[in-house]
N, C-alpha and C positions, 0 to 999 in steps of 0.2 A: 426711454424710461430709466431710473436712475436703479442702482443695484440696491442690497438691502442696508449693507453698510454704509454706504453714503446716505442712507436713508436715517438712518441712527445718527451720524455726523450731524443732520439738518436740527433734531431736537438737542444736541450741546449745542449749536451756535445761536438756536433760537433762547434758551432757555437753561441753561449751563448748571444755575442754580436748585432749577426744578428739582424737586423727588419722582424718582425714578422707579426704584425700585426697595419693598419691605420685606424682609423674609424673620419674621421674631426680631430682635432685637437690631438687626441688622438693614441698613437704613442708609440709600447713596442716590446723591444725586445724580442728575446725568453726566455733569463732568465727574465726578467722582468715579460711576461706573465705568466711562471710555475707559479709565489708564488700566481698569482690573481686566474689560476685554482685552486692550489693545497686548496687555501683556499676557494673558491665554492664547493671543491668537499667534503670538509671537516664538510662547511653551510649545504648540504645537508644530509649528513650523520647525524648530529646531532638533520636534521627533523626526522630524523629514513628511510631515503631511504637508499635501501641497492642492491647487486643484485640482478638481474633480475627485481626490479620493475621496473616502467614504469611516466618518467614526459613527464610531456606535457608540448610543448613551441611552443605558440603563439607570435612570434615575427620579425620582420623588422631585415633583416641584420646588424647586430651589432653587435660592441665588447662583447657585452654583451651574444649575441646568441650565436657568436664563442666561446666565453670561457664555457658557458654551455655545449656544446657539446663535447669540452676535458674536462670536468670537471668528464660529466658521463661516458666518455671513462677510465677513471681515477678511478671510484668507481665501474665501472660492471652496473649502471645503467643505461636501456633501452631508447635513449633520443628518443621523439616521438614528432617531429614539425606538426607542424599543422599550415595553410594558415593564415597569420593575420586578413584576410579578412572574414572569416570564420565568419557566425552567432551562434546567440546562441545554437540553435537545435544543430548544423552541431558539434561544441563544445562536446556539451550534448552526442552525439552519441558516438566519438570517446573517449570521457573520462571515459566512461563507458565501452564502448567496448574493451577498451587496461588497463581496471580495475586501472588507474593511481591514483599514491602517492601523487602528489601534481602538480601544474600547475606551468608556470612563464610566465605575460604578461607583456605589455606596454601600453601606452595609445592608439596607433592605434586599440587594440582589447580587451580594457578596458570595454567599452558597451557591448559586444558578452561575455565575462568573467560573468558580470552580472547578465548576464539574462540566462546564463547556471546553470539549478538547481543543478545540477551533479557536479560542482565547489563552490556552496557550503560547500560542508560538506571536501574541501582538502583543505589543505594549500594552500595560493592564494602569491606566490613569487612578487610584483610588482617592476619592473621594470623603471627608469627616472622617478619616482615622478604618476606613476599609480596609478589613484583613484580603490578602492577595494581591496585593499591587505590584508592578516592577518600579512606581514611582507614583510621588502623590499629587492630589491636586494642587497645594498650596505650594508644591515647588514651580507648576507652572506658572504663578501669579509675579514669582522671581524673575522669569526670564526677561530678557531685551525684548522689551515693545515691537510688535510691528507698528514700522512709520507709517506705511500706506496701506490703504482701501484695495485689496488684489482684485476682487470679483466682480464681472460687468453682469448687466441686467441678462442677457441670456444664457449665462449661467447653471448648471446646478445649482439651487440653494438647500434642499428637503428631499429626503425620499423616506415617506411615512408607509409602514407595510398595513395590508389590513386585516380586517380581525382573524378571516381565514376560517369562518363559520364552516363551511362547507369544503374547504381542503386547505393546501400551505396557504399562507399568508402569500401574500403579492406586492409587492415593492410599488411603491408610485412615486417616481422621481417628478421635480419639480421644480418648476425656473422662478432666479430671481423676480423675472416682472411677471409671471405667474403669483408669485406669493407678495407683492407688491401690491398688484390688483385685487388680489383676495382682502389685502387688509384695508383698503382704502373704499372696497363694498363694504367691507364690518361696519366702519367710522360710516360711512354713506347711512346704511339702511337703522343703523343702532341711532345713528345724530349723535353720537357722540361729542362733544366739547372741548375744548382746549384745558386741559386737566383733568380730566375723567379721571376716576381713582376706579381700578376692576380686580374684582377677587379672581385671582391666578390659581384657581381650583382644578379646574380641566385638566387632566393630565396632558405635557409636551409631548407626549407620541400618540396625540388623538390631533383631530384638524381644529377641533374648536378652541385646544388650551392655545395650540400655535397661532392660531390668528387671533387671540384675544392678547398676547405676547404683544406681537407687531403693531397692531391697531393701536395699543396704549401709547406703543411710541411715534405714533404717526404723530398722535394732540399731546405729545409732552406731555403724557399721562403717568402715573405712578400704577404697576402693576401690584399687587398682595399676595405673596405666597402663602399657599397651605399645602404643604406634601402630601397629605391624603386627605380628605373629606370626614370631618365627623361636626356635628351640626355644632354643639356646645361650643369651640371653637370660631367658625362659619360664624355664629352669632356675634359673639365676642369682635371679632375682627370689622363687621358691620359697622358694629356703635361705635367700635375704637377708632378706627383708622375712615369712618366718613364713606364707606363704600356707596358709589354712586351708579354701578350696574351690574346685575349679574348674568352671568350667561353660564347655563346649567342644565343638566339632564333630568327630561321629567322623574323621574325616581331622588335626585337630590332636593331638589323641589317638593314632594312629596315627605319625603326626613325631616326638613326642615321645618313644616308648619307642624309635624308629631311631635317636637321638641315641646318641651314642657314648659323653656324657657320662652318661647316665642314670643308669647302674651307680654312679658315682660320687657323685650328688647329694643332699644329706638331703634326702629329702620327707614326713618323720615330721610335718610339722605337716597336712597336707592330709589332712581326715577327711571329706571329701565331694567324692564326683566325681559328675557330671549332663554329661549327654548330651542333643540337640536339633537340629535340622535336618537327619537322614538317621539311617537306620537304621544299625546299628552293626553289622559281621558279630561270630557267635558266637567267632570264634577272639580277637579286636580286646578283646571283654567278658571272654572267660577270663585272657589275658595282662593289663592293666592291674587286673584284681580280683588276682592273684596279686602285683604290680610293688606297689601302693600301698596295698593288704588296707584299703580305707574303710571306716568307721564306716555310711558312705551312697553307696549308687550308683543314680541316680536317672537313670531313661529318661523324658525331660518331652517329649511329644507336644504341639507344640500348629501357633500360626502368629499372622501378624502380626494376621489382624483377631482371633483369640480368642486370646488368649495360652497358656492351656491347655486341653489339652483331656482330654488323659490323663497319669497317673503314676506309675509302677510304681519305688517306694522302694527296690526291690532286685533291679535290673535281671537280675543274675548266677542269680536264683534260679529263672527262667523265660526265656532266651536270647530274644529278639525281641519278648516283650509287651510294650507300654507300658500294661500295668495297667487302671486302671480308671478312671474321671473323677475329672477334678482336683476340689479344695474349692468352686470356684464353678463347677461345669460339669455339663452334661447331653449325654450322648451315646448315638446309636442307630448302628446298620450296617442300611440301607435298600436294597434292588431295586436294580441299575445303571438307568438311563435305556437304552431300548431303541425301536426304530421312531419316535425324534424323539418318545415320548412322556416326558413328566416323572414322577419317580415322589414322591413325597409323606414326608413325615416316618411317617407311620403304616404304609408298606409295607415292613416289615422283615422279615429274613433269619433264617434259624433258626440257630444255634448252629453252629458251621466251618462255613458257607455265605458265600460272598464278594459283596462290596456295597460300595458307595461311604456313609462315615464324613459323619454329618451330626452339625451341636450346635446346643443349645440357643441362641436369641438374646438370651434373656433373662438368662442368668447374667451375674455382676455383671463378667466382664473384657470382653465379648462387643460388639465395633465395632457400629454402626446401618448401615452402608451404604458403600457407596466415595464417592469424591469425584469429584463431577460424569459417574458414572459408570451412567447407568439400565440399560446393556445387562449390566452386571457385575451389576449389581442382581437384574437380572431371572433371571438364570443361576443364581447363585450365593444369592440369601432368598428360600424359600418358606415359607408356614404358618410364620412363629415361628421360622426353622430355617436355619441355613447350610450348605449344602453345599460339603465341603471340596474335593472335586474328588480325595479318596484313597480308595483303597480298600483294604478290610480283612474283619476278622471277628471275631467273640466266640467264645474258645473254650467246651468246658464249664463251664468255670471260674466264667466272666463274664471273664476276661480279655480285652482286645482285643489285634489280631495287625495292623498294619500293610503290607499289601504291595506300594506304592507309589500310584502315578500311575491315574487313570482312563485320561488319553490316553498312561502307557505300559504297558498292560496288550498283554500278547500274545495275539492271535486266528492261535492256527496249527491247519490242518485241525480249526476248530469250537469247538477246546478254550479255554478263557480259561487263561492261564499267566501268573503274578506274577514277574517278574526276581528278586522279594527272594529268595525260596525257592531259585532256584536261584545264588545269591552267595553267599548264606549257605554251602551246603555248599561251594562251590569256595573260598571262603576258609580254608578247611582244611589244603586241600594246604598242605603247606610251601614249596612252587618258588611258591604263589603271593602275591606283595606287595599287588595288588588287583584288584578284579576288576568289572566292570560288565556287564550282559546287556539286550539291546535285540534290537526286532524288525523282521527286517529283510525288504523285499517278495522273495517266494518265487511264480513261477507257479504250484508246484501245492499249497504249502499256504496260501497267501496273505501270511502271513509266518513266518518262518522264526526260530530261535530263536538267538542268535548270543550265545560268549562273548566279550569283550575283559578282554584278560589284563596286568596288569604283572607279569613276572617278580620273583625275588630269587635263582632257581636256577636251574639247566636243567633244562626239561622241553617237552616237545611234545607235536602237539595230539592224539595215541595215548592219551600218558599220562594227559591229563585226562577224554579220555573213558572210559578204562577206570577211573579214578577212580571218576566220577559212577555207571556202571554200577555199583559196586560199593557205592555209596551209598543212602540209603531214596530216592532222588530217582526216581520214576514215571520211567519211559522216553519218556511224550511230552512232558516238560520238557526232558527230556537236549539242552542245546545241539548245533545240527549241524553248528557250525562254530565255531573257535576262533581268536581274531584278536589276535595278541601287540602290546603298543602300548612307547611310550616313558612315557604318561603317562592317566590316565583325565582328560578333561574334569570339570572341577566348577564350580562357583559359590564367589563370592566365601566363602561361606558353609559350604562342602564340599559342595553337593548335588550330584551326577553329572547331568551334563548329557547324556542321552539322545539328543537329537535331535541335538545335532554328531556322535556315532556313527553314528548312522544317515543321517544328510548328510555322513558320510569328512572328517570335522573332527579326524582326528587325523594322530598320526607312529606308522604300522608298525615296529615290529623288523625 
């Protein structure tokens, strides 16, 4: 299999002319972009980065981020993004822990850069006029070009950390024809075309902005930056620039048809919309299948060490499946882990029976291992197998049903209850904007099953219960209390963040 940089080679010699890549006014083709990689990749070589080390990039989507990342695809060097948002500590940890050569920030993460002691002693790359640099970006665009492709397909190419919900973040390194194969499922299950135009929204230290990255340049596709997300924008870039797929967090999604512009904006060229990082409620899938009528609406199940894992092409046609396994992927619904005993790839669950979602470790997207990480290791690869830490189920179908979290599964009075099930129907109501469910300690039933509500109407917490009653929702899911908020906690990423609920990490109505 071919490495990533010679992967980027193949769209100059195909199509040299193409547009590549738009970040505001700034606008290169694919020949154009090579000479700016080849001489980053050149810049950093002369810092003395070489194979397999390890940079770190703190930074907002931009030309600047894209070209680092073929830059180090290009020299064998390990690119390792990191949140811009990210504090100093959170810095400190992971520059240490992925043992990195040098950093490259911006001024959105110029303060956190800072006050991370651990970046002192590396080369500080700064970025757009970033206070703290030992050197800037634009002098590496000066340097002597690398002439040659360094890095083979087995390779380091990524090591993206994850969220770290639940303790440090964890490193997942990742190979050339790993992320090779990741991108050539994107183009596969997306259908993508030979010129796709894709809004480069995702952030580069999430898996979705990276393989939306690659995949563009598989079909000599033009990617469109936007450093952070805000809808007014998002719209604008749509009509302007001809966007023709978006791949988005159900919460941007969500933003997006609240904009007031919406009504107004042509979005005729956007023939595929794809979904990833949280479940989508049913009402969320109806309304933008109705707003955008796509050609393609794809639910892509996956995560950062397997990039897919499941894909259901037409989300709207089954509300909450994410389908069936991706083109490189092998998936079972196995036993939850019960009495500290481990349950095995081979103990699987019968057809709507609820289990913790394991894959194949062989498939061609599928990480080896965390980084420097044996007790993740240990937890999370058995037998050939990853256990994703979600849990779900195959309906009759063979469809699979995602219903979240192992650790946020509700145990009230005995029964296992899935939050997803019960948001799903509360996103219905109309007074409700969104909705989150989490399990909260209860004396007598151990935990108790609790809604948090963002309004858009008035309603109270009578009327949602008689809602639910009124719904197929079983009566010992029926939340038994309902707690109106300003805002649901999420991640950078939109995944609902659970445990600040249940640790009173918000603002009451």
């Amino acid at each position: 299999m071919l490495d990533l940089g010679t992967t980027f080679l193949q769209s100059v010699e195909r199509r040299p002319d193409a547009l590549a890549v738009v970040d505001g006014q700034t606008r290169f083709t694919y020949a154009q972009w090579l000479t700016r990689i080849r001489a980053v990749a050149g810049g950093l070589a002369q810092l003395g980065l070489k194979r397999n080390d390890h940079l770190v990039v703190a930074m907002q989507n931009r030309w600047e981020m894209a070209t680092l990342h073929w830059a180090c695809q290009f020299l064998g060097v390990i690119v390792t993004p990191l949140n811009w948002r990210a504090k100093g500590d959170e810095i400190d940890y992971c520059v240490l822990d992925a043992e990195a050569r040098a950093i490259v920030f911006e001024p959105a993460s110029a303060e956190a850069v800072a006050q991370s002691e651990a970046c002192a002693n590396l080369p500080r790359i700064a970025a757009l006029g970033a206070a703290g640099g030992t050197l800037s970006f634009d002098s590496l665009l000066s340097a002597t070009p690398l002439s040659d492709c360094l890095a083979r397909a087995e390779d380091w190419s990524l090591m993206l950390y994850t969220s770290g919900t639940t303790g440090k973040p964890k490193g997942v390194p990742r190979r050339h024809r790993a992320e090779r194969a990741a991108a050539l499922a994107q183009v596969a299950q997306y259908r993508y075309r030979i010129g796709e135009v894709s809004l480069g929204v995702m952030p580069m230290y999430h898996t979705m902005g990276v393989r939306s990255l690659l995949a563009s340049a598989l079909v000599d596709g033009a990617i469109v930056c936007l450093p952070r997300f805000d809808t007014a924008a998002t719209l604008r870039l749509i009509a302007a620039e001809r966007i023709t797929n978006l791949f988005l967090v159900p919460t941007l999604y969500h933003d997006l048809l609240a904009d007031p512009a919406f009504a107004q904006t042509d979005i005729r060229s956007v023939r595929t919309l794809g979904f990833a990082g949280a479940p989508m409620a049913d009402a969320l899938l109806q309304r933008l299948e109705a707003a955008f009528q796509p050609q393609l609406f794809v639910n892509h199940y996956g995560s950062s060490e397997v990039y897919t894992f499941s894909i259901d092409q037409d989300a709207p046609r089954k509300p909450g499946s994410a389908g069936r396994a991706g083109y490189s992927a092998r998936i079972r619904v196995v036993q939850l882990d019960v009495d500290g005993a481990k349950r095995g790839p081979t103990d699987c669950v019968a057809p709507g029976e609820e289990g913790q979602i394991i894959a194949d470790l062989a498939g061609d997207e599928a990480f080896e291992g965390y980084w420097k990480r044996p007790d993740a290791d240990a937890k999370a690869l058995r037998a050939g197998w990853y256990f994703t830490g979600d849990t779900g189920y195959m309906d009759a179908d063979g469809d699979l049903f995602v219903t979240g979290r192992v650790d946020d599964m509700i145990i009230s009075g005995g029964e296992n209850i899935s939050p997803v099930d019960i948001e799903s129907v509360l996103s219905f109501h109309p007074a409700v904007d969104e909705v989150a469910v989490a399990g909260l300690p209860d004396p007598r039933w151990g935990q108790k099953v609790v809604a948090f509500i963002k309004t858009k109407a008035q309603v109270d917490a009578a009327g949602l219960d008689d809602y639910c009653r009124q719904s197929a929702l079983p009566n010992y899911k029926r939340p038994r209390e309902y707690v109106f908020v300003k805002a649901v906690p999420k991640s950078p990423v939109g995944k609902i963040l659970r445990r600040k609920l249940i640790a009173g990490e918000f603002e009451r109505i």
